[in-house]
C-alpha positions as CSV (number, residue, x, y, z in Angstrom):
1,X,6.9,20.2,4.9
2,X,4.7,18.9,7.8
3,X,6.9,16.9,9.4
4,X,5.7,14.3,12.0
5,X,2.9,13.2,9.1
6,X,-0.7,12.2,10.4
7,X,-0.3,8.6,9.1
8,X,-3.2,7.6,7.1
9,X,-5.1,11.5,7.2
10,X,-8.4,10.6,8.0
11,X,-8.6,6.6,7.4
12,X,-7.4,4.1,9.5
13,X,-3.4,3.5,9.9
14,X,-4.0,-0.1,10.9
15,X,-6.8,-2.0,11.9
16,X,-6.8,-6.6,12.5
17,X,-5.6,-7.1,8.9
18,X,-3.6,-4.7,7.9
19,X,-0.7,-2.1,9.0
20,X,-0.5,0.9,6.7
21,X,0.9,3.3,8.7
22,X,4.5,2.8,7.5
23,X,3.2,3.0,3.8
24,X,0.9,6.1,4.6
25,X,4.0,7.9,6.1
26,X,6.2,7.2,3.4
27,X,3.2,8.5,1.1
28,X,3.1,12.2,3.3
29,X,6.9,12.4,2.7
30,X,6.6,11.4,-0.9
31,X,3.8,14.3,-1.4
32,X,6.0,16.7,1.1
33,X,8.7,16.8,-1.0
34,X,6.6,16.8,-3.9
35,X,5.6,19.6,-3.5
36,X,9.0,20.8,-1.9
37,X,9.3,20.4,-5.3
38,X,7.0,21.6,-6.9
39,X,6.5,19.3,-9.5
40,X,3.8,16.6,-9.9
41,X,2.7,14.3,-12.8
42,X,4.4,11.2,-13.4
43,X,6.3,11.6,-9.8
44,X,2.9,11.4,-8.2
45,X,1.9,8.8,-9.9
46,X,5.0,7.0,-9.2
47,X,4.6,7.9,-5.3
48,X,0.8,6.6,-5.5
49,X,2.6,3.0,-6.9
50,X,5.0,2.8,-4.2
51,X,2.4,3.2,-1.7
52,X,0.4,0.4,-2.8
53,X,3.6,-1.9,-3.2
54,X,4.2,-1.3,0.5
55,X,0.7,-2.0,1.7
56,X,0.4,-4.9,-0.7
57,X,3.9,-6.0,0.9
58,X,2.4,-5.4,4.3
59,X,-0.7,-7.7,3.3
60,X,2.1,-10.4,2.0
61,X,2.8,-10.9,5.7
62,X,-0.8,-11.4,7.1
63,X,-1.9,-14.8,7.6
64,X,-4.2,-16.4,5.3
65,X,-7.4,-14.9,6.2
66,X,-6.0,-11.4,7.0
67,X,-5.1,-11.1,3.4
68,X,-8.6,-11.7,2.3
69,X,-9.2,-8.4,4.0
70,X,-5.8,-7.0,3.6
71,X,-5.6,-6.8,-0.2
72,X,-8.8,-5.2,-0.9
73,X,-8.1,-2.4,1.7
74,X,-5.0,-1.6,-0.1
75,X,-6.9,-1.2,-3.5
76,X,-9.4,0.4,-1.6
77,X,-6.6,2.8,0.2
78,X,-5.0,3.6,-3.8
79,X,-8.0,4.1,-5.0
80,X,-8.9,7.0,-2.4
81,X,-5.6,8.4,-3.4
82,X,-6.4,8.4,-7.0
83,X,-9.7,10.2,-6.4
84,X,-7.9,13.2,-4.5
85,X,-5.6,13.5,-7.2
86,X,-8.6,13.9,-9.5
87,X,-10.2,16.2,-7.3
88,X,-7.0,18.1,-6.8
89,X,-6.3,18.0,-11.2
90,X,-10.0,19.6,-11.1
91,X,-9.5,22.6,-9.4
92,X,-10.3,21.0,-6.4
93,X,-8.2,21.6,-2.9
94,X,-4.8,20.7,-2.3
């Protein structure tokens, strides 16, 4: 396992609206130990949901215009994470 964890890889932990860094770090450990593991499937998925839950709890906590921004960086965020697992089911690199 890494260890330490780079946060958010190569997108922003945080930025006005949002604080994903907690949510990004759980992610790493959920993957780390995933494959630890080595297994995937449904526990990926189920890692990928409770990273969104803890940015969409993260946005629940912003002030009413923060959220505006908030929530769609979180789908934004998941849907990153869904295209590397794609790229990864592909062939693609781990």
């Amino acid at each position: 396992m890494r260890g330490g964890g780079d946060h958010c890889s190569s997108s922003r932990d945080k930025g006005e609206s949002w604080n994903f860094v907690n949510a990004c770090d759980v992610h790493d450990l959920g993957y780390d130990m995933m494959r630890f593991m080595r297994v995937g499937g449904d526990i990926r998925e189920s890692i990928d949901e409770l990273f969104y839950n803890e940015m969409k709890a993260n946005c629940s906590r912003q002030g009413f215009i923060q959220k505006g921004v908030c929530y769609p960086a979180a789908s934004m965020y998941l849907l990153a994470v869904q295209r590397r697992t794609s790229w990864d089911n592909a062939g693609g690199p781990t």
